[in-house]
C-alpha angles and dihedrals in degrees: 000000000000113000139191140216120211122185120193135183116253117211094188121081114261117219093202113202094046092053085051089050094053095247090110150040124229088255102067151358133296126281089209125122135196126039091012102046084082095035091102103112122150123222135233112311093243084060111118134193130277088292108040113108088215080053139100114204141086129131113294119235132274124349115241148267106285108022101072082043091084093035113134120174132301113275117245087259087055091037089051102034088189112134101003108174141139080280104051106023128169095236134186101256094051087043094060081223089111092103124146107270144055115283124190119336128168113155134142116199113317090352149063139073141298124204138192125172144029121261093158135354109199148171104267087236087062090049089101094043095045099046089053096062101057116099113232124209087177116179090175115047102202131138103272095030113129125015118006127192113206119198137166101202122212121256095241107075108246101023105138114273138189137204128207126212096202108222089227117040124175118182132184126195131205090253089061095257109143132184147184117204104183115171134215145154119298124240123307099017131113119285095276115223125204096258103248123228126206139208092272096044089056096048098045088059084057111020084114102052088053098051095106135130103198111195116166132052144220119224104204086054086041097061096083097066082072105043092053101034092055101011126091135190120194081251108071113002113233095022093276122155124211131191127204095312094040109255125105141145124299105184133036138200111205121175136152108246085230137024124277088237102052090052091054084049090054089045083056096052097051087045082062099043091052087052088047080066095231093120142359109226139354134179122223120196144207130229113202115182128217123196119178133190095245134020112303118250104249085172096059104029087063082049088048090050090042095062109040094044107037099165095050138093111265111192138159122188126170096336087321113120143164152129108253121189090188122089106205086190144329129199136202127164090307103333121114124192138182142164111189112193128209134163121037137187138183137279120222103188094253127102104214094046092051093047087060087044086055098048089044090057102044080049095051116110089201094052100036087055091043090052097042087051090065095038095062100042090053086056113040076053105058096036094083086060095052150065097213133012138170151157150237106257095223127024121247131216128249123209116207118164106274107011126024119210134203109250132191123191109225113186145166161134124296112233104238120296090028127225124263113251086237083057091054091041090055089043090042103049129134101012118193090259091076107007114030142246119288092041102207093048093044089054094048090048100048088051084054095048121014098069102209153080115252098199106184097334109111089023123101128265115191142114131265116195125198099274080057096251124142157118133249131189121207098247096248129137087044156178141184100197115179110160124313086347128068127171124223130194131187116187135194132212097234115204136175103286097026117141113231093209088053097046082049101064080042093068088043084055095057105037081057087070090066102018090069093052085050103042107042137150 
């Protein structure tokens, strides 16, 4: 079947994430109350819209599970797309996409992009080919206009990975420009209908990732069954937490899925490895498991996320979900940009304190060489694709609400006819900053030591768009929620002094990011 996609300008303002949860047209905010009522936040100032390269914005990826499972067709206003308006708008209800669940969302502070539906679902190898085909009837001409892919690719280069075009796409950027693309059939083809997904469909995308025994626990993690189970706060009696209709978890099991101490024994073990002089640098990550008593809140965990980390990416793609501060790529026309980030410390609540932290961090040998060894790899990738390339000559340090990393801006000029962003994300992954250097060796040493299967977290989660234009985030600060369950990691770039005991309060620094959306009175 031909479809089209038909992107029109919207004068009314978009709240994204509720759009995106079903609570909202595109013509106007949301009519929810509680924890999002305050996830407004706006990002840095040097943040643009879905199509600015210095941006970081653009729609996330699939919808989940069970918001394309109600999906019926477009409505004739959608399937049209002629006049859409605030007075004709082609809302949720009429849509039928209205279903229970959280579609597409990729946003960081006051732009980015909110998805429901499913107009193709497609290998990412086929993204190019799909888009094209697509016919556009385009009135704004921006970056991210027509049609718009969404993935979240798998850590392990080469996994199998798909990509979702939403059937209703709405999109702000920081200049106050907003959008809606919906497609459709063209003229004179049968009446097109988000393809629906069911319960099977869903867990068969995931079944692996879920084929764990965990047996041991982490106390530190396993504090918080306690403290829910028996704990309240005035609140929410009985520490329950509800999301948008009022029924949420009570009680939470959190545990590592191996002991503290056999991980620092792991980080030893790739500290002697690097002096061996085998690899630079590798990253080992954690895997903490959370099981509630009830479905997790996706809604409210993404409000939750918003708001405590306004500058970074906020995404959610088929039950995948974060708040990541690290841009992998963005591109725009010809212009390429990246900002790798390595090395991270804490952050204590006081200024003062975190001002030292922070000087502490940008003076560190181990972190500045971790760091430069990103930097560099990110580059000499991406040079072959460009014209012209450079970067920033010190890091700088980046503040998000529990941890601060060193950052450093790398941007340039595409080479004509420039390279897809898809092409400079394959190039790109795994980058040390998640991976290692050397890559292969980083690979081969995470599979002996880490214990564990990634799934999509340390991969990348972003849009492409036709023109091959696009943003994509690294997949940190992460959860795989499916249900009552959801999966966390939190990873460190080892190097060859690195201390295992102090690594290990670092990854308790980061699973906290998402832990304390997940996890909430």
């Amino acid at each position: 079947m031909d479809l089209v996609a038909r992107t029109r300008r919207l004068d009314a303002d978009v709240e994204l994430l509720a759009f995106a949860s079903g609570t909202a047209d595109a013509t106007g905010p949301s009519t929810t109350t509680g924890p999002s009522s305050t996830a407004g936040a706006t990002g840095p100032s040097n943040t643009t819209g879905p199509s600015g390269s210095a941006g970081a914005t653009g729609p996330s990826s699939t919808t989940g599970p069970s918001s394309t499972a109600g999906a019926t067709g477009p409505s004739s206003a959608m399937a049209g797309g002629e006049g859409i308006s605030d007075e004709q708008p082609a809302g949720l209800a009429a849509a039928g996409l209205a279903a229970a669940g959280v579609g597409v969302v990729f946003e960081r502070g006051s732009t980015g992009f909110a998805g429901r539906g499913v107009a193709a679902r497609v290998a990412l190898d086929d993204v190019e080919a799909t888009l094209a085909a697509i016919e556009v009837d385009d009135d704004v001409g921006r970056p991210g206009c027509g049609p718009v892919a969404f993935t979240a690719l798998p850590f392990l280069p080469g996994a199998p990975a798909e990509a979702v075009v939403p059937a209703v796409l709405v999109a702000r950027e920081a200049d106050g420009t907003r959008w809606i693309t919906t497609i459709g059939p063209s003229s004179g083809t049968p009446p097109h209908e988000p393809r629906h997904e069911d319960e099977h469909d869903h867990e068969h995308r995931h079944e692996d990732e879920h084929d764990h025994e965990h047996r041991h626990g982490d106390d530190h993690e396993h504090r918080h069954e306690h403290r829910h189970e028996h704990g309240t706060t005035p609140s929410s009696p009985g520490g329950t937490r509800t999301d948008r209709a009022g029924v949420g978890p009570s009680a939470f099991e959190v545990r590592a899925s191996r002991p503290p101490s056999d991980w620092c024994d792991a980080v030893a073990a790739a500290t002697a490895a690097i002096r061996s002089g085998r690899l630079d640098k590798v990253v080992l990550a954690r895997e903490v498991l959370v099981q509630a008593d009830a479905p997790l809140p996706v809604a409210a965990i993404l409000e939750h996320l918003r708001a405590a980390y306004p500058g970074c990416f906020l995404f959610h793609v088929d039950g995948f979900l974060g708040a990541s501060p690290e841009l992998l790529v963005s591109r725009h026309g010809d212009v390429v940009r990246a900002q790798p980030m390595a090395g991270t410390a804490p952050r204590r609540g006081d200024p003062a304190a975190d001002q030292r932290l922070a000087g502490r961090l940008l003076a560190s040998a181990t972190y500045r060489r971790e760091h430069q060894v990103t930097i560099e790899v990110v580059h000499d990738t991406l040079l072959p694709f460009c014209s012209y390339l450079d970067y920033e000559a010190e890091p700088s340090v980046v503040a998000l609400a529990n941890v601060q990393h060193l950052a450093t801006t790398v941007e340039g000029r595409l080479s004509s006819p420039p390279a897809s962003v898809l092409e400079l994300v394959r190039a790109l992954h795994p980058t040390p900053a998640v991976c290692g250097r050397p890559r292969h060796a980083a690979l081969a040493l995470i599979a002996e030591l880490e214990g564990l299967d990634r799934g999509r977290y340390a991969g990348a989660v972003g849009w492409v768009d036709a023109a091959g234009n696009g943003q994509f985030a690294v997949s940190i600060r992460c959860a795989e929620v499916e249900g009552a369950g959801a999966r966390l990691w939190g990873g460190n770039g080892i190097v060859g002094d690195s201390d295992p005991t102090t690594e290990l309060a670092e990854t308790r620094s980061k699973l906290q990011a998402v832990l304390n959306a997940i996890v909430r009175p």
